[in-house]
C-alpha positions in Angstrom: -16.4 14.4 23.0 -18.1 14.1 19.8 -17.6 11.9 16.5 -15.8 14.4 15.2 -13.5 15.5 17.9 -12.1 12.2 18.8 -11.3 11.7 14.7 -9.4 15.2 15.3 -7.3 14.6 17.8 -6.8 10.6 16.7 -5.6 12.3 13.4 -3.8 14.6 15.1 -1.6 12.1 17.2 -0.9 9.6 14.2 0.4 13.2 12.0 3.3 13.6 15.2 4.0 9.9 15.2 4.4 10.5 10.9 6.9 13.1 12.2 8.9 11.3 14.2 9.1 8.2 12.6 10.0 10.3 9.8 13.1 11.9 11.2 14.0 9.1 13.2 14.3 7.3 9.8 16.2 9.8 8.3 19.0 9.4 11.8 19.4 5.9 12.9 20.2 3.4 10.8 23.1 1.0 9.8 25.6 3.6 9.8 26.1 5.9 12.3 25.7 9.7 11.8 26.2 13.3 13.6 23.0 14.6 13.2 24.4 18.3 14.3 27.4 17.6 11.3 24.9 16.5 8.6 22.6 19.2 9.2 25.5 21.9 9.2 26.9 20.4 5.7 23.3 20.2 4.3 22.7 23.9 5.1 26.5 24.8 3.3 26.1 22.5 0.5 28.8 20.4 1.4 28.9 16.6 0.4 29.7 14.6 3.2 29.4 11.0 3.6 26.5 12.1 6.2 24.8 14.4 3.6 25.2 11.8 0.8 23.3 8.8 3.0 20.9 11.0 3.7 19.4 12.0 0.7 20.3 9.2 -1.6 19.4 6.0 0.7 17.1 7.1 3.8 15.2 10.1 2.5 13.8 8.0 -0.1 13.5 5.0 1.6 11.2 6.9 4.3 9.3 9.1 1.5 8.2 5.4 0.2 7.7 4.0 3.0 5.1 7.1 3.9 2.9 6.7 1.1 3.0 3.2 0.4 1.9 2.9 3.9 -0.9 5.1 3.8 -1.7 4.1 0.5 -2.2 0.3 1.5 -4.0 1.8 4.3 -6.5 4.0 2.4 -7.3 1.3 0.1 -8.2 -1.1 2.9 -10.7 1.7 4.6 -12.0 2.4 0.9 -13.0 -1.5 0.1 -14.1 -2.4 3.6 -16.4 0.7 3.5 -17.8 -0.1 -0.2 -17.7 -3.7 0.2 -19.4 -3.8 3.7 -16.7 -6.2 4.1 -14.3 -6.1 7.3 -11.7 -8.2 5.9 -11.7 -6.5 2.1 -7.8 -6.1 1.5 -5.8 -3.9 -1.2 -5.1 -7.2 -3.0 -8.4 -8.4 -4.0 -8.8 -6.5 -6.9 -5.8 -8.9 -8.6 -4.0 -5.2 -9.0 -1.0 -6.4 -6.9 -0.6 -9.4 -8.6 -0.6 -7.5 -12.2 1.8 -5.1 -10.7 4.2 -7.8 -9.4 4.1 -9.7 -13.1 4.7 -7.1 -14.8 7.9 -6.6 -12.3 8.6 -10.1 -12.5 9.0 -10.0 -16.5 11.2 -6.9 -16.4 13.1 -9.2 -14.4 12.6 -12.0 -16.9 13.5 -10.4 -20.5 16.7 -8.6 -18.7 15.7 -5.0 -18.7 16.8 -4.7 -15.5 20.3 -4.1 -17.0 19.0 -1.5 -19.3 17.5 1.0 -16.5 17.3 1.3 -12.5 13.7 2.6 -13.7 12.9 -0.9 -15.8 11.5 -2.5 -12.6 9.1 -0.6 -11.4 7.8 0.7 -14.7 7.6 -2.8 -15.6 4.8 -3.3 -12.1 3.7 -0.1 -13.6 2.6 -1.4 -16.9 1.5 -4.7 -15.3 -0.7 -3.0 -13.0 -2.3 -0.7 -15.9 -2.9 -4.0 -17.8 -4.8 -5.6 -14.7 -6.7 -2.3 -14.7 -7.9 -2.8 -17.8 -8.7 -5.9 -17.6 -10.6 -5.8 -14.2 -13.0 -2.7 -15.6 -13.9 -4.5 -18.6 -15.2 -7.7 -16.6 -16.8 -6.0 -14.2 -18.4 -3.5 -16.5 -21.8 -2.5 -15.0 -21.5 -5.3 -12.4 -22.4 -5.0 -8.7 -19.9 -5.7 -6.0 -20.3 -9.8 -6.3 -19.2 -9.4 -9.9 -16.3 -7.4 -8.3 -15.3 -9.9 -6.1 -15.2 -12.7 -8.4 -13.3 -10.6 -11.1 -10.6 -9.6 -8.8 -10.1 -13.2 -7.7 -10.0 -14.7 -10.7 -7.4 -12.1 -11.7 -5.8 -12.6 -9.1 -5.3 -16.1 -9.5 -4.7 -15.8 -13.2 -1.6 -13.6 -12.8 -0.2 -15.6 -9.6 -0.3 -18.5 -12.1 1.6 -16.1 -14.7 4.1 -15.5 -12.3 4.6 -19.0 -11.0 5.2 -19.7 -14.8 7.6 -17.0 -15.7 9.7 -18.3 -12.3 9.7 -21.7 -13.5 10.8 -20.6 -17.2 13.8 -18.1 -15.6 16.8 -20.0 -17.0 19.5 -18.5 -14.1 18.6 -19.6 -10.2 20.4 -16.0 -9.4 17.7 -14.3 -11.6 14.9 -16.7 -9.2 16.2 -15.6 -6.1 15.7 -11.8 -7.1 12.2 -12.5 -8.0 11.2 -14.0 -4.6 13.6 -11.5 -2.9 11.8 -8.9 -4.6 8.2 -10.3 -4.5 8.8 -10.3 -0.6 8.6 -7.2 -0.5 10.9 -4.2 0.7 12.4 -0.6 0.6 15.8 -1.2 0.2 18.1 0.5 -2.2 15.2 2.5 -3.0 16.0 6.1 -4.7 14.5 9.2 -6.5 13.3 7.4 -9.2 11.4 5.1 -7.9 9.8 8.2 -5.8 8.7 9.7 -8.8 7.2 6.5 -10.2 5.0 5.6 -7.4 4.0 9.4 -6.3 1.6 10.7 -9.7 -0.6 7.5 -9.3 -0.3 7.1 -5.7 -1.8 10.7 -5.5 -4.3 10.2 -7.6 -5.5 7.1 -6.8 -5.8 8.3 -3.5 -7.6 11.8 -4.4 -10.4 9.3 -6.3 -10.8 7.4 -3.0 -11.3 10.1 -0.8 -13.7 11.6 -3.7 -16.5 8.7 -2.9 -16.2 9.2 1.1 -19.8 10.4 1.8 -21.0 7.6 -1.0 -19.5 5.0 1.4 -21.5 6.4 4.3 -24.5 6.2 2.2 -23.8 2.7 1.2 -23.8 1.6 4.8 -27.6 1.5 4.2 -28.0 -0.6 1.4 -27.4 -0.1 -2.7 -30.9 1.3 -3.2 -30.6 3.7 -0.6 -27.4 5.1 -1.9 -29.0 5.7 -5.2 -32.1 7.2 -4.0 -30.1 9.9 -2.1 -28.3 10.8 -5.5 -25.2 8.9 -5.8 -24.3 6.4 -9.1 -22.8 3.9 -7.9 -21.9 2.4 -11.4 -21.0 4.0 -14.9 -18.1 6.4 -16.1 -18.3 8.4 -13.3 -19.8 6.1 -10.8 -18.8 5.2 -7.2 -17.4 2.1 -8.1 -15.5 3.0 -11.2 -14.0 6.0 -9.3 -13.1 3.2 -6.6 -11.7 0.5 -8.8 -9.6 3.2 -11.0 -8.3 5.1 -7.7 -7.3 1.7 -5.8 -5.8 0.3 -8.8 -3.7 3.5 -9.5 -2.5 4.2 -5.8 -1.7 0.3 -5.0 -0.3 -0.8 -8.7 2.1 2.4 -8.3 3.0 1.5 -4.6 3.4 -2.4 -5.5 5.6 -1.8 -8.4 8.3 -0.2 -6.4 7.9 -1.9 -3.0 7.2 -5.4 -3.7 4.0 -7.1 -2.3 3.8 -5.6 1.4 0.8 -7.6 2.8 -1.8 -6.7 5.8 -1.1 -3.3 5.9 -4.8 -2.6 4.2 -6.0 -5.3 6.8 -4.5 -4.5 10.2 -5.0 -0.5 10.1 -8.9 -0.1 9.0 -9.7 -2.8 11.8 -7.6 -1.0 14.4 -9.0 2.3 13.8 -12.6 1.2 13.1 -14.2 1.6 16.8 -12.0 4.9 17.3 -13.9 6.7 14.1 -17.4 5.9 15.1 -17.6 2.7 12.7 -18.4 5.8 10.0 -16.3 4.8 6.6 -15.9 8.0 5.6 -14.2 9.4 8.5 -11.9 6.4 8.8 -10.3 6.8 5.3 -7.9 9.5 6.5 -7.0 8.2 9.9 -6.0 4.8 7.7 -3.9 6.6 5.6 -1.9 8.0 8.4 -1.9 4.6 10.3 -1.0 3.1 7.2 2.3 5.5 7.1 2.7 4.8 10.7 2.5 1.1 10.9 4.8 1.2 7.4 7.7 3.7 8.9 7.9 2.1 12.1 8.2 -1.4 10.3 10.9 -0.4 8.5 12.7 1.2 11.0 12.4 -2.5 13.0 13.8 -4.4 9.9 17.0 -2.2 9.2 17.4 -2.4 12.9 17.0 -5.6 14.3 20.4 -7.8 13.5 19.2 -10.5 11.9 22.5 -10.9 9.5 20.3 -10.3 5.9 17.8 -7.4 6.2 14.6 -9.0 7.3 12.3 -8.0 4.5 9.4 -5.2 5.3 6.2 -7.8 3.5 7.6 -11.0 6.0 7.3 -8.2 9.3 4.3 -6.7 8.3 2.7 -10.4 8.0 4.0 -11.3 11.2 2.2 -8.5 12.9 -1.0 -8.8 10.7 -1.7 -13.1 11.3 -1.8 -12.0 15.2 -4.2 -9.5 14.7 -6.4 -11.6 12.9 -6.0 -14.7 15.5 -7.2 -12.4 18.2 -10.4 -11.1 16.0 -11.3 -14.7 15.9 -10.9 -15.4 19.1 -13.0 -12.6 19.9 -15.6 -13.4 17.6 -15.9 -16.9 18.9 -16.1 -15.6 22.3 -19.4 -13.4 21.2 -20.9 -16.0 19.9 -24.3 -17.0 21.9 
């Protein structure tokens, strides 16, 4: 079977898994429900208890959970691919960390008793900011002046937020912080759909814009350039990548919390079944992504562990593992 075939049908098998996880998240769950019931009263426009769980706590819940899985997931494919870097992660670009200050000061100045909406346009605005920030230091700078940007930003806004905990005058207000900063989908509705979705979708349209650049890149800068692609300036590979990843994981981490490995775990596990070619692996890693994501959170609302186990502690439990056994493999290779 060609390249191209076995991407097919692996895309093809992670889109039913979407499916199912999709609709399983939308039955089972804390509460019992007659699926046969709930889908009679949605079709009469009658609201039951059934109806109303439905639509106002899971349907969002697994909406979210679909693209800020395959969001995290894109964005890991996307860096690895321009970075030539295997372990290239959503969160070095110090995005994450603007979006979850600007979440933790919403938190901080109290307009999260203004609007439902205050948090995650607060990781919104944060997330801009770091945006901003990050294309004016990089400027016309190659991927080492990339790196080095996003981890000093990175470290400059986990410093921000260590100091805006430390200042919160109420231990309750603390212990929303972390709760939030650990990351989860609970108690997630409409709204913060609609926050997450317009930059989510085109972040992600920006990514998938610089797909045959990546393959290019595979062999080298000056290649890339001498077949025709700019890989720096307004419209260049790398602002088109920085501007799309910013956008799709700012909007994801100001409604979800920071959700870790996702971005890791999927691009490596997919890699050899895609022919090691970047661009065909960016799809494939979105859907994974939203596999990886729905299935996780079906685990944590699940499994009775007394408090909801939250979604960025599961996901980091089945990332470390991953990343054990590539090192073990690695050493193993070794001459």
């Amino acid at each position: 079977m060609t390249p191209a075939g076995k991407v097919f049908w692996l895309n093809t098998v992670l889109l039913v898994a979407i499916v199912m996880l999709f609709v399983a998240s939308l039955v089972w769950g804390e509460s019992h429900l007659m699926v046969a019931d709930t889908i009679h009263d949605m079709l009469v426009g009658h609201r039951s208890a059934g109806v109303i769980i439905v639509e106002q706590l899971r349907l969002p819940r697994a909406v979210l959970a679909l693209v800020v899985g395959g969001v995290l997931g894109l964005v890991g494919a996307a860096l690895q691919g321009y970075l030539r870097n295997p372990l290239a992660d959503p969160g070095i670009l110090g995005v994450s960390g603007g979006a979850a200050l600007g979440a933790v000061c919403a938190f901080y100045t109290g307009l999260m008793q203004v609007s439902v909406a205050a948090l995650p346009l607060g990781g919104l605005v944060g997330a801009l900011c770091a945006v901003v920030l990050l294309m004016g230091l990089v400027g016309r700078g190659g991927t080492l002046v990339l790196l080095l940007a996003g981890a000093a930003l990175s470290s400059f806004a986990a410093a921000l937020t260590a100091l805006v905990l430390n200042l919160v005058p109420s231990p309750y207000a603390s212990y929303e912080i972390m709760h939030w900063l650990m990351g989860s989908l609970t108690d997630r509705a409409f709204t913060h759909v609609l926050v997450c979705l317009p930059g989510a979708v085109c972040g992600a349209l920006l990514m998938f814009s610089v797909a045959r650049a990546l393959d290019a890149l595979t062999l080298g800068e000056d290649v890339a350039t001498s077949l025709g692609f700019s890989l720096w300036g307004a419209r260049g590979v790398q602002t088109r990548l920085v501007l799309g990843a910013a956008l799709a994981v700012g909007s994801c981490v100001a409604v979800s919390g920071a959700i870790g490995f996702v971005g890791l775990v999927v691009p490596h596990v997919l890699r050899p079944l895609t022919g090691y070619q970047p661009s065909r692996l960016l799809l494939p890693s979105f859907l994974g992504g939203s596999v990886l994501l729905l299935a996780a959170d079906m685990v944590v609302r699940l499994v009775p562990t007394g408090p909801e186990l939250h979604l960025g502690v599961l996901t980091a439990l089945i990332g470390a593992p991953v990343f054990f056994a590539r090192v073990v493999m690695l050493k193993r290779s070794e001459p």
